[in-house]
Gaussian input, Z-matrix of N, CA and C with variables (Angstrom, degrees):
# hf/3-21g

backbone

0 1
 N
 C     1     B1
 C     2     B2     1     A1
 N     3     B3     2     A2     1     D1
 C     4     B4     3     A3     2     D2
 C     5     B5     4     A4     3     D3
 N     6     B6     5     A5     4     D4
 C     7     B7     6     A6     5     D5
 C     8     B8     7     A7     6     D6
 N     9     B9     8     A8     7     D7
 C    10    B10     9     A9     8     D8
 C    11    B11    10    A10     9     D9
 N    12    B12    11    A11    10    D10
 C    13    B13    12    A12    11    D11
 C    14    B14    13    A13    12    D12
 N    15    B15    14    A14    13    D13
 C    16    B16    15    A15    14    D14
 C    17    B17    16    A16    15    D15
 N    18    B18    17    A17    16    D16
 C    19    B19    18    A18    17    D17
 C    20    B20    19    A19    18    D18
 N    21    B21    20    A20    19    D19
 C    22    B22    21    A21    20    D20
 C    23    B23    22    A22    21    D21
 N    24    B24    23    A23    22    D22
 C    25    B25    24    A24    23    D23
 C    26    B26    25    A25    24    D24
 N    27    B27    26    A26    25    D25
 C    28    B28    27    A27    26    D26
 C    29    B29    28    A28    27    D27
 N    30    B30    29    A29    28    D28
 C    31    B31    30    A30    29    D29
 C    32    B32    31    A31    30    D30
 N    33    B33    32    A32    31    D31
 C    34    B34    33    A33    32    D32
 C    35    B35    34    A34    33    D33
 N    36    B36    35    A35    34    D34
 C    37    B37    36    A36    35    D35
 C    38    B38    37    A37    36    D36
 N    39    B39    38    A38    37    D37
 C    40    B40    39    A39    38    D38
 C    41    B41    40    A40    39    D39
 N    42    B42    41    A41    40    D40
 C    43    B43    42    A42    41    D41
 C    44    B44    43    A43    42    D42
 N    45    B45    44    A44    43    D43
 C    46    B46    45    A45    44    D44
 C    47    B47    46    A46    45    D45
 N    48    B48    47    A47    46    D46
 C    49    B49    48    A48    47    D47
 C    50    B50    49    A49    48    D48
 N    51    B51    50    A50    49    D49
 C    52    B52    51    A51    50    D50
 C    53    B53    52    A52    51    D51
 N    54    B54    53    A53    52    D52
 C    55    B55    54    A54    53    D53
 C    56    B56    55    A55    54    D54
 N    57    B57    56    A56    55    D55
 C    58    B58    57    A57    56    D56
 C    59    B59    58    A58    57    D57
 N    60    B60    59    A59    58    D58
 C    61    B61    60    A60    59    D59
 C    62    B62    61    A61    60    D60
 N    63    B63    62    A62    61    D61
 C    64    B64    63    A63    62    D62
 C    65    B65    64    A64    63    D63
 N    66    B66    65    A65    64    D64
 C    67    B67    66    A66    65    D65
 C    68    B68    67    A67    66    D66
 N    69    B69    68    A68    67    D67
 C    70    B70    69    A69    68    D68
 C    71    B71    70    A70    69    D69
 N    72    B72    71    A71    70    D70
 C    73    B73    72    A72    71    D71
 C    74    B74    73    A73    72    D72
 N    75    B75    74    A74    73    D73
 C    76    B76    75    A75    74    D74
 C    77    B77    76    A76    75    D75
 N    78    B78    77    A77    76    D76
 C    79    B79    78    A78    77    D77
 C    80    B80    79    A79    78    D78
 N    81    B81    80    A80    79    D79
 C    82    B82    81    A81    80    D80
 C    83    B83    82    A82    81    D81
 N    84    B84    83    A83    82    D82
 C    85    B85    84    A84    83    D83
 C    86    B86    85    A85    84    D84
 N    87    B87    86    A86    85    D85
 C    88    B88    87    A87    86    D86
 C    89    B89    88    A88    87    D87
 N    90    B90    89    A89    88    D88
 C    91    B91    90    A90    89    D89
 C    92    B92    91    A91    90    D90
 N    93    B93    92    A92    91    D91
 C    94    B94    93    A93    92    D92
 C    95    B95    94    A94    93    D93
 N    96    B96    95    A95    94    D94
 C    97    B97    96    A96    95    D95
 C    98    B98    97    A97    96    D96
 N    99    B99    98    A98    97    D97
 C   100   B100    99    A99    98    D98
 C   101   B101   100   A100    99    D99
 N   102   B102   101   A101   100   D100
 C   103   B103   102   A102   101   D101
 C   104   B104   103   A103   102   D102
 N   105   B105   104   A104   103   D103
 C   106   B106   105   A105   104   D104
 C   107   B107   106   A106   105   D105
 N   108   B108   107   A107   106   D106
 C   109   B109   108   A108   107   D107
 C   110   B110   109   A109   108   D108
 N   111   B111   110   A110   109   D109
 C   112   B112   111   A111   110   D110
 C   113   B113   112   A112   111   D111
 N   114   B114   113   A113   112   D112
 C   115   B115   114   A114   113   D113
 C   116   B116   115   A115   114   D114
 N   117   B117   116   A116   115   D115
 C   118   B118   117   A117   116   D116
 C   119   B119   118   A118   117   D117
 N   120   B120   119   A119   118   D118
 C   121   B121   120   A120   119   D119
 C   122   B122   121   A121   120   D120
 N   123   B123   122   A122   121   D121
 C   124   B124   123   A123   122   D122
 C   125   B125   124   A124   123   D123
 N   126   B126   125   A125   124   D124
 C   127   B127   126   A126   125   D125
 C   128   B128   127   A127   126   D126
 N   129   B129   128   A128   127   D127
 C   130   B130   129   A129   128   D128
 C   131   B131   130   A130   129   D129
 N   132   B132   131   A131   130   D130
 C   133   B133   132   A132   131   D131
 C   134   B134   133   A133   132   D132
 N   135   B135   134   A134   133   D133
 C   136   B136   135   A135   134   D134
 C   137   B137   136   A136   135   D135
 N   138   B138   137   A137   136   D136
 C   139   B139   138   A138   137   D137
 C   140   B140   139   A139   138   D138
 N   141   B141   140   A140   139   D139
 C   142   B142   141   A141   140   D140
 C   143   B143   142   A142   141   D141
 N   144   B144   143   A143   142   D142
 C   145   B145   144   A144   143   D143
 C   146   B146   145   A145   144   D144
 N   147   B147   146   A146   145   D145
 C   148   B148   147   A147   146   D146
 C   149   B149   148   A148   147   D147
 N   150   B150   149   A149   148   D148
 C   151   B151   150   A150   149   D149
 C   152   B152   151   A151   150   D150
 N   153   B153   152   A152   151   D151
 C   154   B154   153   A153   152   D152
 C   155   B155   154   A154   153   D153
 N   156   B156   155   A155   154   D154
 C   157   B157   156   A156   155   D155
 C   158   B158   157   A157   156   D156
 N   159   B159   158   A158   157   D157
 C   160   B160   159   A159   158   D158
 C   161   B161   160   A160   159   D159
 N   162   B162   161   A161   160   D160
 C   163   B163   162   A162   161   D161
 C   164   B164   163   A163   162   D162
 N   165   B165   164   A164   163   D163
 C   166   B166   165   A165   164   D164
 C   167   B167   166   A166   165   D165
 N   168   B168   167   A167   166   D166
 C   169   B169   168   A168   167   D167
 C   170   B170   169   A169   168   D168
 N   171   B171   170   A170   169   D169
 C   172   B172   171   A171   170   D170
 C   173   B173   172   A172   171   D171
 N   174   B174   173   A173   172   D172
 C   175   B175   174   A174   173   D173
 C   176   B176   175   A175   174   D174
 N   177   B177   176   A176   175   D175
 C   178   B178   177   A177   176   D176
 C   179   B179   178   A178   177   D177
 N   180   B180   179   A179   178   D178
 C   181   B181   180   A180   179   D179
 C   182   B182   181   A181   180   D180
 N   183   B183   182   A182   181   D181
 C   184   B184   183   A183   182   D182
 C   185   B185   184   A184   183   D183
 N   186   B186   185   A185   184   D184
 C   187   B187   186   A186   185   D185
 C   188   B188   187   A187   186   D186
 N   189   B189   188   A188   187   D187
 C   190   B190   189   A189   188   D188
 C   191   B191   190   A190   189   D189
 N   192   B192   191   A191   190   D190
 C   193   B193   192   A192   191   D191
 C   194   B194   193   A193   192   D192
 N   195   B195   194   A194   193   D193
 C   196   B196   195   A195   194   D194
 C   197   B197   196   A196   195   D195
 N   198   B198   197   A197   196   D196
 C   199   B199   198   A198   197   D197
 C   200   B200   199   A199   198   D198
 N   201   B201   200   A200   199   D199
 C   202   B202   201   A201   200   D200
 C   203   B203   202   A202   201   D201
 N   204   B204   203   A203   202   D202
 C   205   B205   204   A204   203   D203
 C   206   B206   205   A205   204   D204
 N   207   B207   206   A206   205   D205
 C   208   B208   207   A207   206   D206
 C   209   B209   208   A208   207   D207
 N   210   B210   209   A209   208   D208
 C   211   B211   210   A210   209   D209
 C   212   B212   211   A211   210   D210
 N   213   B213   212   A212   211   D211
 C   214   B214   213   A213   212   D212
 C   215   B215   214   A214   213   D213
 N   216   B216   215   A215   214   D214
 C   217   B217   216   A216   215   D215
 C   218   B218   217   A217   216   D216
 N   219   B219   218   A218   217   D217
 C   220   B220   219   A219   218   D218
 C   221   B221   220   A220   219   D219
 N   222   B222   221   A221   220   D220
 C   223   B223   222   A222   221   D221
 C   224   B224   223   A223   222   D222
 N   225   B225   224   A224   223   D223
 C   226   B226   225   A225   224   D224
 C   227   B227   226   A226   225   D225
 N   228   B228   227   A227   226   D226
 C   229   B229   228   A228   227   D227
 C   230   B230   229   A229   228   D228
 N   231   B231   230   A230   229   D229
 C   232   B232   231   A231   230   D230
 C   233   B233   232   A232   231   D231
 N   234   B234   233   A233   232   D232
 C   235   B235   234   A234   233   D233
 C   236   B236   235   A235   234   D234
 N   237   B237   236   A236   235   D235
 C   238   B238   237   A237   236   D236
 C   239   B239   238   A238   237   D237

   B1=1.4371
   B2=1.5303
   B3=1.5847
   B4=1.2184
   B5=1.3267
   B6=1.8048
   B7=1.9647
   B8=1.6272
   B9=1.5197
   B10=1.4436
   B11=1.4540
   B12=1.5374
   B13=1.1801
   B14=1.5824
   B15=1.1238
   B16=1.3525
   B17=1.4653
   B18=1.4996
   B19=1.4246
   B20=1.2138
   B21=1.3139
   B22=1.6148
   B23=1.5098
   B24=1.5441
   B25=1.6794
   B26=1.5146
   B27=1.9637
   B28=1.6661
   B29=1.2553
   B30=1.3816
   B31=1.3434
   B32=1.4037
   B33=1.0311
   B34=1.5249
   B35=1.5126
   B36=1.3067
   B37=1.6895
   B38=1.8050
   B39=1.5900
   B40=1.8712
   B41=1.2303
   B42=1.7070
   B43=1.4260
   B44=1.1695
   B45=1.1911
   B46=1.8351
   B47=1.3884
   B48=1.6891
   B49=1.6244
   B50=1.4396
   B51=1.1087
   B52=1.6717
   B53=1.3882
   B54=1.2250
   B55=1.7937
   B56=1.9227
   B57=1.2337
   B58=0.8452
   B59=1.6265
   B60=1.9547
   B61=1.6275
   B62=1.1693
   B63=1.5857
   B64=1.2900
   B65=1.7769
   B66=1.5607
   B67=1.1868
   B68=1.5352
   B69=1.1859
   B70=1.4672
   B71=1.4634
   B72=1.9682
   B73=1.1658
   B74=1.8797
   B75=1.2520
   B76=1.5681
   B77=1.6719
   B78=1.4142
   B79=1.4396
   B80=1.3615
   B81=1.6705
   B82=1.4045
   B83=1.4050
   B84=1.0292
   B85=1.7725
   B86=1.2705
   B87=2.0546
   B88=1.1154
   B89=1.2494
   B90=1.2757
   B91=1.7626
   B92=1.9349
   B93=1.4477
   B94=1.5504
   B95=1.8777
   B96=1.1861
   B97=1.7141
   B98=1.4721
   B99=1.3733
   B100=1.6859
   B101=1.6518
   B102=1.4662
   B103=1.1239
   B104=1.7388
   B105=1.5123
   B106=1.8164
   B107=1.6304
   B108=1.8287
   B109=1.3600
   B110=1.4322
   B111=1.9448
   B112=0.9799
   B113=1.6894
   B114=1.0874
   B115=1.5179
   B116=1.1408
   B117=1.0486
   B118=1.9092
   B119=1.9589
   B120=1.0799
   B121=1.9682
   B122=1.4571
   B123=1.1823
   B124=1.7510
   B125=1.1785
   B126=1.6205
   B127=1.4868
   B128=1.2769
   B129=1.2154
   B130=1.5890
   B131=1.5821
   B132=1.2927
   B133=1.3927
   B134=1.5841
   B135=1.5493
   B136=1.4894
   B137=1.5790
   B138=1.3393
   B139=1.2757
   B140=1.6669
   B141=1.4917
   B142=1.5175
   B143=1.6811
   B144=0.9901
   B145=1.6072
   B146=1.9217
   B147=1.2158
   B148=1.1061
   B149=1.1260
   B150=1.2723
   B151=2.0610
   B152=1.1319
   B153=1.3239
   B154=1.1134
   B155=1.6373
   B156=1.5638
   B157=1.5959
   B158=1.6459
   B159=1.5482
   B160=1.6909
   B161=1.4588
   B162=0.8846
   B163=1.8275
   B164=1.3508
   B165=1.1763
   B166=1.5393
   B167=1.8073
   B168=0.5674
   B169=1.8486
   B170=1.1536
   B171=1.5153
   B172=1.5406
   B173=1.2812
   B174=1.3158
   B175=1.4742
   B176=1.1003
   B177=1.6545
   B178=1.5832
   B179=1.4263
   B180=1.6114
   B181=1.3520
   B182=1.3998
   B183=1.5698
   B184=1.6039
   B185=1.3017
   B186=1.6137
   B187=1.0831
   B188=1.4992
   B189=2.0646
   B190=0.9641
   B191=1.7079
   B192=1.5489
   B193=1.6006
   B194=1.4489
   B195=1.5641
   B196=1.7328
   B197=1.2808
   B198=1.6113
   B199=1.7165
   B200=1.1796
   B201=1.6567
   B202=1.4551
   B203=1.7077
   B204=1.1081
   B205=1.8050
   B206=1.6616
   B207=1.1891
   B208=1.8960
   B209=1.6379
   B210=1.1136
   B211=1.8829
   B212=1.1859
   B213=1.8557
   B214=1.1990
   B215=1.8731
   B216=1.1571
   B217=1.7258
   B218=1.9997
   B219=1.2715
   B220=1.7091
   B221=1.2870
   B222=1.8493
   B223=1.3705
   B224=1.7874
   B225=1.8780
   B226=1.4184
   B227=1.2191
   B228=1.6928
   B229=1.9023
   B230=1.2291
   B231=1.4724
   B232=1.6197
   B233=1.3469
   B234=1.3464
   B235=1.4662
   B236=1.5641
   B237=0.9730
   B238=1.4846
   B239=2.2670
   A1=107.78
   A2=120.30
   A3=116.05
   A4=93.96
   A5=95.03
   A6=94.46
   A7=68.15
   A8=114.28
   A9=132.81
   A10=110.65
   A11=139.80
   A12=134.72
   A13=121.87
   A14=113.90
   A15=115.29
   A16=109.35
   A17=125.33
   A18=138.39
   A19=114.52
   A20=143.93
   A21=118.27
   A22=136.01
   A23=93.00
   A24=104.35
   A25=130.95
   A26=93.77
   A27=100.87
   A28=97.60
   A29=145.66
   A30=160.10
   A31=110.14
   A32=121.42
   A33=148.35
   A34=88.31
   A35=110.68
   A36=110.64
   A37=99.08
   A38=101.74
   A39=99.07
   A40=111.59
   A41=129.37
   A42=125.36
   A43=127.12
   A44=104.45
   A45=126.31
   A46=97.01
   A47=99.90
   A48=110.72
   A49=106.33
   A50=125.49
   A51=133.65
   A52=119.33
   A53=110.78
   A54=132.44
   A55=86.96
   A56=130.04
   A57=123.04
   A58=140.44
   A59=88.20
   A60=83.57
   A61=109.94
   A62=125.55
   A63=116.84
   A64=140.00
   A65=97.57
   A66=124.93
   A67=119.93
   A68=108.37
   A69=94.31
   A70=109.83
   A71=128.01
   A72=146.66
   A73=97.80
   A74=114.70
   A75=110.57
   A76=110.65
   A77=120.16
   A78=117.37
   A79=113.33
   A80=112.22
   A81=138.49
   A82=129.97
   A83=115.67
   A84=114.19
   A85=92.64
   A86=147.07
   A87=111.01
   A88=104.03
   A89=90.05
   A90=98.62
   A91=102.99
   A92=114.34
   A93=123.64
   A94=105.77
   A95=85.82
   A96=117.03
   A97=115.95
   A98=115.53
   A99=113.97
   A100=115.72
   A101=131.51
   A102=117.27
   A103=106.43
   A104=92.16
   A105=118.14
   A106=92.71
   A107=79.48
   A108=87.97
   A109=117.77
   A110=122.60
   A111=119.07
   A112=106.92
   A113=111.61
   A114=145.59
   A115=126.12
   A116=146.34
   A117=142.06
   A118=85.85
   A119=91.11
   A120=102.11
   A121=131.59
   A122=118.17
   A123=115.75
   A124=107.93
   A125=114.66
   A126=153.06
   A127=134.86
   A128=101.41
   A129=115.10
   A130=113.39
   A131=120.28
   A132=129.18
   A133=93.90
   A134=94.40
   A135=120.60
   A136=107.48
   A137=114.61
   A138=142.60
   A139=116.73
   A140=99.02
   A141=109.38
   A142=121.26
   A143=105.78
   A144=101.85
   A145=88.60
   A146=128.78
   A147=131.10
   A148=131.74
   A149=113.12
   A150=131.88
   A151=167.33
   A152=116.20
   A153=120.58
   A154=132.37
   A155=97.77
   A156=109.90
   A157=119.84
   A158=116.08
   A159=105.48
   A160=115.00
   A161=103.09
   A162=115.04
   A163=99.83
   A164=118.39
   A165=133.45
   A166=91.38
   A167=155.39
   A168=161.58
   A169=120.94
   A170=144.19
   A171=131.65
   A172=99.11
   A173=96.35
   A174=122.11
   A175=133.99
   A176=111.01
   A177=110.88
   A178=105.59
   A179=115.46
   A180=127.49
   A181=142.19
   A182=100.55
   A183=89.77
   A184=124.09
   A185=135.67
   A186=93.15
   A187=117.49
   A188=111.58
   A189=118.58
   A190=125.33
   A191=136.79
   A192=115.74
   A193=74.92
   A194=94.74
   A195=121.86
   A196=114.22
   A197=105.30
   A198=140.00
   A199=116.19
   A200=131.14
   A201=105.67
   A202=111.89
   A203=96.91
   A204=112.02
   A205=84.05
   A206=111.13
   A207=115.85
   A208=93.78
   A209=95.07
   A210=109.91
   A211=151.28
   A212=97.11
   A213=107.16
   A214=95.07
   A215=114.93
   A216=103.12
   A217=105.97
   A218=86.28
   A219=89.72
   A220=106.31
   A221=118.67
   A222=106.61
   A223=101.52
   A224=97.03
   A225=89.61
   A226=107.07
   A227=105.92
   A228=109.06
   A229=96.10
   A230=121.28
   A231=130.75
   A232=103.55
   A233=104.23
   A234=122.91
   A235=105.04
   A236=133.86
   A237=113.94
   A238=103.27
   D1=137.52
   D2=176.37
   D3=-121.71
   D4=152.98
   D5=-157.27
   D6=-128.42
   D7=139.16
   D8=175.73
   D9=-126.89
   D10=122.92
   D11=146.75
   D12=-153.48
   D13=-155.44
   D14=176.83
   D15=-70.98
   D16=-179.58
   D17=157.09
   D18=-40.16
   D19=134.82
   D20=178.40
   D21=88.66
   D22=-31.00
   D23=-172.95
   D24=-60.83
   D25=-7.76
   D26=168.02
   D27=108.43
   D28=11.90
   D29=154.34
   D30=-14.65
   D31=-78.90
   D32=-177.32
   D33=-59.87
   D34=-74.12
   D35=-150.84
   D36=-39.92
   D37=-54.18
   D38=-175.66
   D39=-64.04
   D40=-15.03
   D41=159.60
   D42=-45.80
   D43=-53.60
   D44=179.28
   D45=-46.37
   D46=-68.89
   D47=-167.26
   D48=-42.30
   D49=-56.21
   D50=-174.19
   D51=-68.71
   D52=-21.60
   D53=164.49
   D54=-64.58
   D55=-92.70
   D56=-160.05
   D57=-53.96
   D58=-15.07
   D59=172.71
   D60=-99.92
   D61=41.58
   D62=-161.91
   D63=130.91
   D64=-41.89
   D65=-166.09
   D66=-76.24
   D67=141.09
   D68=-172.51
   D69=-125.13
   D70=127.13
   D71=-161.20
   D72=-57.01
   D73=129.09
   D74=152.27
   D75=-109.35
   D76=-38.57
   D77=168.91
   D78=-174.88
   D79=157.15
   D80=-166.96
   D81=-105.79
   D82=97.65
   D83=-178.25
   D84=86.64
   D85=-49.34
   D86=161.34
   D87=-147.84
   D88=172.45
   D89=-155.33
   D90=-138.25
   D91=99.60
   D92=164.40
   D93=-53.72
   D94=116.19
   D95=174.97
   D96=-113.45
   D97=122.55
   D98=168.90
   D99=-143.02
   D100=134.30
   D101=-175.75
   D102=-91.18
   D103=147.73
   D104=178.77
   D105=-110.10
   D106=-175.23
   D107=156.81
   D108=-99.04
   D109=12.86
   D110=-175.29
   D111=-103.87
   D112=19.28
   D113=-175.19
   D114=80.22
   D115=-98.77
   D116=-155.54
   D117=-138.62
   D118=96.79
   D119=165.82
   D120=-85.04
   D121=89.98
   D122=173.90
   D123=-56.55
   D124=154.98
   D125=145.85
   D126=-173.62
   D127=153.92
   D128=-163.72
   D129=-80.45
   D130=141.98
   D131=-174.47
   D132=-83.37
   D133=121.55
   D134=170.24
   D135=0.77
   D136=-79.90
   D137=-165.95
   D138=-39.52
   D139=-52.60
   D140=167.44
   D141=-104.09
   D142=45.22
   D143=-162.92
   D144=-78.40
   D145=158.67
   D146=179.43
   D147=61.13
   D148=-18.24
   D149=150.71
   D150=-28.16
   D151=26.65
   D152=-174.98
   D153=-70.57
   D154=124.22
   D155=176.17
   D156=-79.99
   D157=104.11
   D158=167.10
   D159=-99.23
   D160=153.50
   D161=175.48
   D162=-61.29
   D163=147.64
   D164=154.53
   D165=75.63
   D166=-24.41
   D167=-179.24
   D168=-120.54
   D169=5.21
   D170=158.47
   D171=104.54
   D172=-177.34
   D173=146.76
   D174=-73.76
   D175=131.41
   D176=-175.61
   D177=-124.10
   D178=163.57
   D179=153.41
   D180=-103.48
   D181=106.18
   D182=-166.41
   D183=-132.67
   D184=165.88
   D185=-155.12
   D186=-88.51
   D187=165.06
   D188=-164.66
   D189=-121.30
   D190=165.08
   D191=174.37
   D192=-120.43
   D193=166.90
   D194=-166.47
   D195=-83.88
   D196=-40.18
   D197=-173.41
   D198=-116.13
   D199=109.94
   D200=139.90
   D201=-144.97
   D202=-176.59
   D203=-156.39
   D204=-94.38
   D205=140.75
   D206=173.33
   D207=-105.10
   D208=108.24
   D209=141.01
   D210=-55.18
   D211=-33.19
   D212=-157.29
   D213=-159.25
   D214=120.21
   D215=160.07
   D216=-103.39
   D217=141.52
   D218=169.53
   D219=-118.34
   D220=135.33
   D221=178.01
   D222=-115.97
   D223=126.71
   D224=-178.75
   D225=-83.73
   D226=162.72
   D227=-177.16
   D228=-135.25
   D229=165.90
   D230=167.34
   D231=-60.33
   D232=161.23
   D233=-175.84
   D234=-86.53
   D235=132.42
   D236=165.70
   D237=140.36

């Protein structure tokens, strides 16, 4: 799943959430994309591989996969 929005839009926070029910991080703030024929492949740029940024608490390390195939993009929006 690739989660897309503005600064703020809660990115991370539904990361966490999806970290915890299960989910496993490929990358943070940005994410290397290329199409195959095995379809649209995530990974994380060297630098941040395993990285996650939360608001108000830093940077964390958690765990991460190197590769994955996107299924699905979600774009978050303001409430209102």
């Amino acid at each position: 799943m690739l989660l897309r929005g503005r600064p703020a839009a809660g990115k991370s926070d539904l990361a966490l959430r999806l970290i915890d029910a299960g989910g496993r991080l490929v990358a943070d703030d940005q994410v290397d994309l290329r199409r195959t024929a095995r379809g649209i492949l995530a990974s994380a740029p060297k630098a941040i591989a395993g990285l996650l940024e939360v608001r108000g608490v830093g940077i964390l390390e958690v765990p991460s996969i190197a590769l994955a195939r996107v299924v699905l993009a979600v774009d978050l929006l303001a409430r209102g």
